[in-house]
DOFITOR-797904 format. One record per residue (C-alpha): residue number from 1; residue in one letter; chain; x, y, z. Coordinates in nm, 3 decimals. Layout:
N
   k r c    east   north      up
 NUM a A       X       Y       Z
...
END
This chain:
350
   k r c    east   north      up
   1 x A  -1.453  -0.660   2.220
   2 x A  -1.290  -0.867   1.928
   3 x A  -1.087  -1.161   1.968
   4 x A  -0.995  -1.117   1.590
   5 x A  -0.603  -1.044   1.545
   6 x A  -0.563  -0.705   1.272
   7 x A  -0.407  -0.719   0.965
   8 x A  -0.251  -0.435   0.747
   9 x A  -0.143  -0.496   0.390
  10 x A   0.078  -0.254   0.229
  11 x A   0.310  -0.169  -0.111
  12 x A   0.397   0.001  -0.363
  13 x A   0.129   0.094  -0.574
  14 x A   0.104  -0.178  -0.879
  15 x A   0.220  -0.434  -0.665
  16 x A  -0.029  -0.724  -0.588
  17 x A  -0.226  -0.616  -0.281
  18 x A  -0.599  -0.647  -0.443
  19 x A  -0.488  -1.026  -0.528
  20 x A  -0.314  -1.088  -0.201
  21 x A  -0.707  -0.946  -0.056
  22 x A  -0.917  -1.168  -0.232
  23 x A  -0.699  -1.477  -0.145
  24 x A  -0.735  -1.362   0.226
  25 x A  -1.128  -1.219   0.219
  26 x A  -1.201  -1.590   0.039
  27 x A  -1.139  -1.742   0.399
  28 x A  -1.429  -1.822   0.626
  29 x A  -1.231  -1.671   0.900
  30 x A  -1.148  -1.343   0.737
  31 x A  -1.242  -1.046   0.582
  32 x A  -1.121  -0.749   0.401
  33 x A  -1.338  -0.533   0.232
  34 x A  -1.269  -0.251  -0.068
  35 x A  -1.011   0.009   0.010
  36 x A  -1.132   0.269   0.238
  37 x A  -0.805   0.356   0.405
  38 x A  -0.893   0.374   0.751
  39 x A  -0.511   0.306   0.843
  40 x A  -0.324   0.513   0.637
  41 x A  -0.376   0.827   0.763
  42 x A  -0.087   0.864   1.079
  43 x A  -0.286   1.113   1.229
  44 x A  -0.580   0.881   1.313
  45 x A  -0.358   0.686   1.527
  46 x A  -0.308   0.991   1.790
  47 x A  -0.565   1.240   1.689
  48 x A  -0.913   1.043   1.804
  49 x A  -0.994   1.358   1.991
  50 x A  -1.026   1.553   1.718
  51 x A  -1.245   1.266   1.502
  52 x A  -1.499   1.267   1.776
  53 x A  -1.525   1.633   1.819
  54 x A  -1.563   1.691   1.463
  55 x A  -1.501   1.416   1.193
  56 x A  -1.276   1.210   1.019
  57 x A  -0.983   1.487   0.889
  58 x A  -0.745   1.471   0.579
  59 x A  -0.376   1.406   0.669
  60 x A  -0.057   1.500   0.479
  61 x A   0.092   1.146   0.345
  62 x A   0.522   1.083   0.247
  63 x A   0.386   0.934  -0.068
  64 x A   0.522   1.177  -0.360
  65 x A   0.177   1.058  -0.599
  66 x A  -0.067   1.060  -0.296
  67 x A  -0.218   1.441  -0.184
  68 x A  -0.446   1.409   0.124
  69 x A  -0.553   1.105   0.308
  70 x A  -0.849   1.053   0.474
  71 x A  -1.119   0.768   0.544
  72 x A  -1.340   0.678   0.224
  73 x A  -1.629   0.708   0.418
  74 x A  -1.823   0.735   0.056
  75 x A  -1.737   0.350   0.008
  76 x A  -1.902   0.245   0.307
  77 x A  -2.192   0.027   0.199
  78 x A  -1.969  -0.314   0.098
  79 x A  -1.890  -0.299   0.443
  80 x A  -2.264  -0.253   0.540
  81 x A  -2.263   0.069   0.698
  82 x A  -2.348   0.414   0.629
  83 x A  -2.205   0.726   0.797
  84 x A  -2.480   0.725   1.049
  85 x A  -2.330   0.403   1.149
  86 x A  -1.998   0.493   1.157
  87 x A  -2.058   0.807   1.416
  88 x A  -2.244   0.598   1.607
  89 x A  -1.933   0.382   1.656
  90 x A  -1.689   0.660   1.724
  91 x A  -1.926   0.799   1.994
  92 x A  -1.899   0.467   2.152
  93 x A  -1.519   0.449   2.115
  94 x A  -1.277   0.560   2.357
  95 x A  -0.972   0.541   2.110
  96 x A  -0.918   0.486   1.748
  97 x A  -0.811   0.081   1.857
  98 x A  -1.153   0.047   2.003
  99 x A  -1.341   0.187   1.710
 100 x A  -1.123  -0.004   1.483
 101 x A  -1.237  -0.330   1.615
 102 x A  -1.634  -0.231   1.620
 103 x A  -1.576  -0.117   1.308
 104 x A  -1.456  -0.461   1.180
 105 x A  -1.661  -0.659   1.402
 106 x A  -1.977  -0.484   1.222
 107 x A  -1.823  -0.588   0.881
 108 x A  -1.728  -0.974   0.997
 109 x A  -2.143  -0.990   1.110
 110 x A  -2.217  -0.850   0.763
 111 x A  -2.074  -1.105   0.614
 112 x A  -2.178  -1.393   0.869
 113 x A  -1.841  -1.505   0.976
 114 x A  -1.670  -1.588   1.292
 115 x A  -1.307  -1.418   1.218
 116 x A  -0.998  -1.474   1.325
 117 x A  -0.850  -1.163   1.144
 118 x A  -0.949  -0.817   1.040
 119 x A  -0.797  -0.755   0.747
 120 x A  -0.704  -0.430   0.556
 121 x A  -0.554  -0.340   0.253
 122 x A  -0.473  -0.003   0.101
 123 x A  -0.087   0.024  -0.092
 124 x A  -0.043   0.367   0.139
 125 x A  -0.112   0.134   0.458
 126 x A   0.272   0.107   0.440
 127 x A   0.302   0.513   0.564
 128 x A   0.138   0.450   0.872
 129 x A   0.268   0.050   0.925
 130 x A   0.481   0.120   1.233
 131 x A   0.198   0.315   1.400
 132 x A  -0.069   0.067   1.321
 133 x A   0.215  -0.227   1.484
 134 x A   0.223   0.027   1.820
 135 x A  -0.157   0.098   1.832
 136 x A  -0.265  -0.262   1.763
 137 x A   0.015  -0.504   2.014
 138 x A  -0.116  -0.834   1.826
 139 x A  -0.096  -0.747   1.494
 140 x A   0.039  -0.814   1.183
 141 x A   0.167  -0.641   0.883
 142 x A   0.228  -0.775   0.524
 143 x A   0.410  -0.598   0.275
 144 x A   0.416  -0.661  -0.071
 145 x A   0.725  -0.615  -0.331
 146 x A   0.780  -0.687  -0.712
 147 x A   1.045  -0.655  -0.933
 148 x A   1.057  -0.319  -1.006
 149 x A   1.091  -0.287  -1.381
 150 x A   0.677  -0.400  -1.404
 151 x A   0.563  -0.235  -1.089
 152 x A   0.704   0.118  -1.278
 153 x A   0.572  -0.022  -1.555
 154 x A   0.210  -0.020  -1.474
 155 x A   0.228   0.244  -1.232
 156 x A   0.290   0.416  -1.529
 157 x A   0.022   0.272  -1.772
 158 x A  -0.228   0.366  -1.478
 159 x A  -0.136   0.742  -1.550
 160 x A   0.126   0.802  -1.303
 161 x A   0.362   1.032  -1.441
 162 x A   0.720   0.857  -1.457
 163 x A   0.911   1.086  -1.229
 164 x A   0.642   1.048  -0.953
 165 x A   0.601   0.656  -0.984
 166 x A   1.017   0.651  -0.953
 167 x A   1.009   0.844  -0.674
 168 x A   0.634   0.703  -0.506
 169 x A   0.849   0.315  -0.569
 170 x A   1.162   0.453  -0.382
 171 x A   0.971   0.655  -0.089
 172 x A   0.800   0.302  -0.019
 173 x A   1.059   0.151   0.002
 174 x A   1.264   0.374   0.201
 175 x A   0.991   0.316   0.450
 176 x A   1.001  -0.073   0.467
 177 x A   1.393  -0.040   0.520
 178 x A   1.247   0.075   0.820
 179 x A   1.037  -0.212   0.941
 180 x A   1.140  -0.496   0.749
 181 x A   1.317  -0.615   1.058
 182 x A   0.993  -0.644   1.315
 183 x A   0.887  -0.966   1.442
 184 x A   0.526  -0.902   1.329
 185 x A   0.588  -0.800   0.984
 186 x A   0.619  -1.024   0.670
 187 x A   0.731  -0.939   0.353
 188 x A   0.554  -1.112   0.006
 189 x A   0.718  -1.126  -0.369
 190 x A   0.451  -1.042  -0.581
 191 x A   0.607  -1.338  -0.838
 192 x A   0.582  -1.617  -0.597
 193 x A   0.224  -1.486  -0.536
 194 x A   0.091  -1.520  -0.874
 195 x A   0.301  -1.866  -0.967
 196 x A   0.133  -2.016  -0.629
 197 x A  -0.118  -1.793  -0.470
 198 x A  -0.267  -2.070  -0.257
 199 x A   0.043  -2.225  -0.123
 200 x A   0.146  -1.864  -0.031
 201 x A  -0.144  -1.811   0.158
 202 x A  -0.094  -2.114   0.362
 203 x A   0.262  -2.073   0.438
 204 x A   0.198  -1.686   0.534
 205 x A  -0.087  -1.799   0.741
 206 x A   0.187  -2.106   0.941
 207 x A   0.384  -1.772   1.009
 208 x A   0.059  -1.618   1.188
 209 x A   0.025  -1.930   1.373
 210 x A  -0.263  -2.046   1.134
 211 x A  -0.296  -2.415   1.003
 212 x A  -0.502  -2.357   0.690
 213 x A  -0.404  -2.589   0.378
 214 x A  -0.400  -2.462   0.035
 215 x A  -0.643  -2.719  -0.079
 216 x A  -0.904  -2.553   0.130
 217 x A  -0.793  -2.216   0.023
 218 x A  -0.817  -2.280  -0.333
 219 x A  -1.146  -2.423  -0.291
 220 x A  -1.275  -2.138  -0.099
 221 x A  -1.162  -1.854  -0.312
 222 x A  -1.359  -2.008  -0.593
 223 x A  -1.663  -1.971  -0.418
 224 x A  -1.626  -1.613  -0.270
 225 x A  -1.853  -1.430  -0.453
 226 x A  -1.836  -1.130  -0.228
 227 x A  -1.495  -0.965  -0.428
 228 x A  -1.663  -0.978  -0.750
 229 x A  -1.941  -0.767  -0.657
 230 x A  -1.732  -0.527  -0.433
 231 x A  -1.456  -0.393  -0.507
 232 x A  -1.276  -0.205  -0.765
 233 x A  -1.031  -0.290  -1.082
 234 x A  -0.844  -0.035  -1.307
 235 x A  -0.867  -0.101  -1.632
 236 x A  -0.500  -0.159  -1.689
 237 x A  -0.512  -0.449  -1.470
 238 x A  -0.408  -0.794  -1.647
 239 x A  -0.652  -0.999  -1.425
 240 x A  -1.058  -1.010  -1.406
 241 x A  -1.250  -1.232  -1.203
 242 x A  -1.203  -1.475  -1.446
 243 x A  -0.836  -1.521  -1.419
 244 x A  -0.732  -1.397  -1.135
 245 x A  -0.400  -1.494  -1.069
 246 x A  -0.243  -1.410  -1.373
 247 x A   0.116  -1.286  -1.381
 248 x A   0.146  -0.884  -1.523
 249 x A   0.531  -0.958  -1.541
 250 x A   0.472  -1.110  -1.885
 251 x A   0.433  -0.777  -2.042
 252 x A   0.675  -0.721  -2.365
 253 x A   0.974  -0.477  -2.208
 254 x A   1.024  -0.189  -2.413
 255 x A   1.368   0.057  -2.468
 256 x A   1.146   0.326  -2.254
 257 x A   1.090   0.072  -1.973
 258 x A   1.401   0.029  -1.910
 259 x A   1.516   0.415  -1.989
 260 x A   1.285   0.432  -1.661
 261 x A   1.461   0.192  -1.498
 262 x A   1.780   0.313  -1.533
 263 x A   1.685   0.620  -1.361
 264 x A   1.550   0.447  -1.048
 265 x A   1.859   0.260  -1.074
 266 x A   2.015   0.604  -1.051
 267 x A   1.774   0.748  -0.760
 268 x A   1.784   0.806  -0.415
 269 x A   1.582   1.006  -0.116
 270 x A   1.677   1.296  -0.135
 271 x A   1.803   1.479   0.175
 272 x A   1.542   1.726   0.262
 273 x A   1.238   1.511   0.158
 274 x A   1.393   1.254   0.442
 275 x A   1.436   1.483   0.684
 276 x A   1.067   1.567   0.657
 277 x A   0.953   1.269   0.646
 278 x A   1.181   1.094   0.864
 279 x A   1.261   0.814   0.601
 280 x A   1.616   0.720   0.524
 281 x A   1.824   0.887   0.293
 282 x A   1.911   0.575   0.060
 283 x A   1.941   0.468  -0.250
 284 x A   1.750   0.262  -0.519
 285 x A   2.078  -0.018  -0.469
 286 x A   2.056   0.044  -0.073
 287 x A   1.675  -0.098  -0.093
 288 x A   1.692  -0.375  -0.388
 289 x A   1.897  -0.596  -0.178
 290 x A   1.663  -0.742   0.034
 291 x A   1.386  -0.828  -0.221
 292 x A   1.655  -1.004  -0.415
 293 x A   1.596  -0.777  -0.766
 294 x A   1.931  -0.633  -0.743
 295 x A   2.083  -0.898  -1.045
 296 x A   1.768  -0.911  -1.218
 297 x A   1.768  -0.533  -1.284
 298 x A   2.152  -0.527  -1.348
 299 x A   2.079  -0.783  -1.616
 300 x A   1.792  -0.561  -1.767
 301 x A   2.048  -0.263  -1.820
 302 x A   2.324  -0.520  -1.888
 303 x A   2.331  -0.264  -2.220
 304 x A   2.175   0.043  -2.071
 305 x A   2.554   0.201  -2.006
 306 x A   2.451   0.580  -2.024
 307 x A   2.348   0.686  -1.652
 308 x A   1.965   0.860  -1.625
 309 x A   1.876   1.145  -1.394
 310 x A   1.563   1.084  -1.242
 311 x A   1.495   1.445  -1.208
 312 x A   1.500   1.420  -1.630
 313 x A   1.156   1.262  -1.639
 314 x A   1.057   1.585  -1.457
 315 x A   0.741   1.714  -1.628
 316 x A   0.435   1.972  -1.680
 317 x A   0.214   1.665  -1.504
 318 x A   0.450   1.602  -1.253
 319 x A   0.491   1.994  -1.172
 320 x A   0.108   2.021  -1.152
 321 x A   0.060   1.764  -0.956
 322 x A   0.341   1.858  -0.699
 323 x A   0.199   2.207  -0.707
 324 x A  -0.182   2.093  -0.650
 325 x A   0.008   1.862  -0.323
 326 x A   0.174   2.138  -0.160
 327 x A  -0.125   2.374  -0.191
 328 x A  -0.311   2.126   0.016
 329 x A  -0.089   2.081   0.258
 330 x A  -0.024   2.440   0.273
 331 x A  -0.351   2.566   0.297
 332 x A  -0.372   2.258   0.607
 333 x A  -0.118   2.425   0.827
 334 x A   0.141   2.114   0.778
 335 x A   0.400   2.308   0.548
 336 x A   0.552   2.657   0.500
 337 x A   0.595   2.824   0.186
 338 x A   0.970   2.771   0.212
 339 x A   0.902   2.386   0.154
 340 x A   0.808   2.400  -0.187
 341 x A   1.140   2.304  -0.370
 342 x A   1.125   2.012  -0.125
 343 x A   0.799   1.886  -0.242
 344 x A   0.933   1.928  -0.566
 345 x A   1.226   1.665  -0.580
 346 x A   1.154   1.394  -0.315
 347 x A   1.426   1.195  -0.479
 348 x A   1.748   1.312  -0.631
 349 x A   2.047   1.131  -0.870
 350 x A   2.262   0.958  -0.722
END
């Protein structure tokens, strides 16, 4: 089977990972196709059985915007498969590791390369990092952060309603606190990224053991044609093909922006959503430390003195999508009635 080493990229949502992607599937000894979140569901990990008796399954996620996850196996042809293909593989498989790696050693012939790494990148990869790190014993995970104040920011422009893009940022995080400390995990600042995506790439790959200059880099991500055609952009993105590495902290900050921003500063787990989740129960301050945001944000609400409940930005949209997520999960058998009010406030003022 594959000599390839995996690769899981993961964030917050609005946080760089379709850049980071096409930096990495430019490479002539990578690839990493569209989002089709074959890692984020934890289930997957454990539950192959059930996949080859009947088919990939949806799987109740921690993230507070996210319902169900399953495999997008309706986004299979950039990868050159179809669903025939794909049972074929998992009747061959004897675990979810071993279908993993025909699955990306299919995709690395489809593109005609010789790969050192498999990569994959969904944002919600983060919920299942630690399980992919158990499952796969030479692998690596790279997590993504970015000052806050922008990452709410476009989360929000994209339609997410501002109570569930506080608490999706703050779940996320939560969850790195919890890994940020492995040997095989490396975290990325979304700013450094975008000032010098190339020398980035080379100094991430030195920490995989990988001497790849950015010269080269830069020079091959110029000629991968295989992003453009392939994968997706929302429109509220600030970069096309043609500029690709251009910085979406340069947006104009507005009183509201920061009104947001005062209420994550505000926010933390809250208790019960933790204890279902098994995620820390910490605070916005608890997490920003690590990242290095914490002074940045301070000087943002320098003149913000009036303290925000998160719970405030608590809406019509927000209850309808929190209703539509607990149905699911409901109606799955992986929650009780008696959950709902949990569902409802995954983070709480501090």
């Amino acid at each position: 089977m594959t000599k390839a080493r995996f690769v899981s990229v993961g964030c917050a949502p609005s946080s760089g990972s379709t850049l980071l992607s096409n930096l990495l599937d430019s490479l002539p000894f990578a690839v990493c196709g569209p989002e089709i979140d074959l890692w984020v569901p934890r289930d997957y990990f454990t539950g192959f059985a059930r996949i080859k008796s009947r088919s990939f399954y949806t799987s109740r996620t921690p993230s507070p915007y996210q319902k169900r996850q399953k495999f997008k196996l309706k986004r299979l042809a950039p990868y050159g498969m179809d669903q025939h293909i794909v049972r074929t593989m998992v009747n061959e498989s004897s675990n979810f590791e071993e279908f993993s790696a025909r699955f990306f050693d299919h995709f690395s012939r489809y593109r005609d390369k010789d790969c050192l790494l498999y990569v994959d990148k969904s944002p919600n990869n983060i919920h299942s990092a630690q399980d992919f790190l158990d499952a796969f014993q030479d692998s690596f995970f790279i997590y993504l952060v970015r000052n806050p104040l922008y990452s709410l920011k476009s989360m929000i422009r994209r339609g997410i309603p501002p109570y569930l893009a506080i608490s999706t940022w703050l779940v996320v995080e939560a969850t790195f606190t919890m890994i940020k400390d492995h040997e095989r995990v490396f975290a990325v600042k979304y700013e450094t990224l975008v000032k010098e995506p190339f020398a980035t790439v080379a100094d991430l790959f030195g920490k995989l053991g990988i001497d790849y200059d950015a010269t080269r880099i830069a020079a091959d991500f110029k000629e991968n044609e295989y992003t453009s055609r392939s994968k997706e952009t929302v429109s509220t993105w600030e970069f096309r093909s043609s500029d690709p590495v251009a910085d979406g902290n340069r947006k104009k900050i507005t009183d509201e922006d920061l009104r947001v921003l005062r209420a994550l500063f505000n926010a933390r787990v809250a208790q019960a959503y933790a204890k279902r989740y098994q995620l820390p129960e910490i605070s916005f301050e608890e997490t920003i430390h690590g990242p290095g945001y914490r002074e940045q944000c301070a000087h943002y609400l320098k003149d913000q003195h009036q303290p925000v409940d998160p719970q405030s930005y608590f809406n019509r949209k927000s209850l309808r999508h929190v209703v539509s997520k607990f149905s699911q999960d409901l109606s799955h058998g992986d929650c009780s009635p008696f959950d709902f009010k949990t569902y409802l406030y995954p983070v709480m003022g501090c």
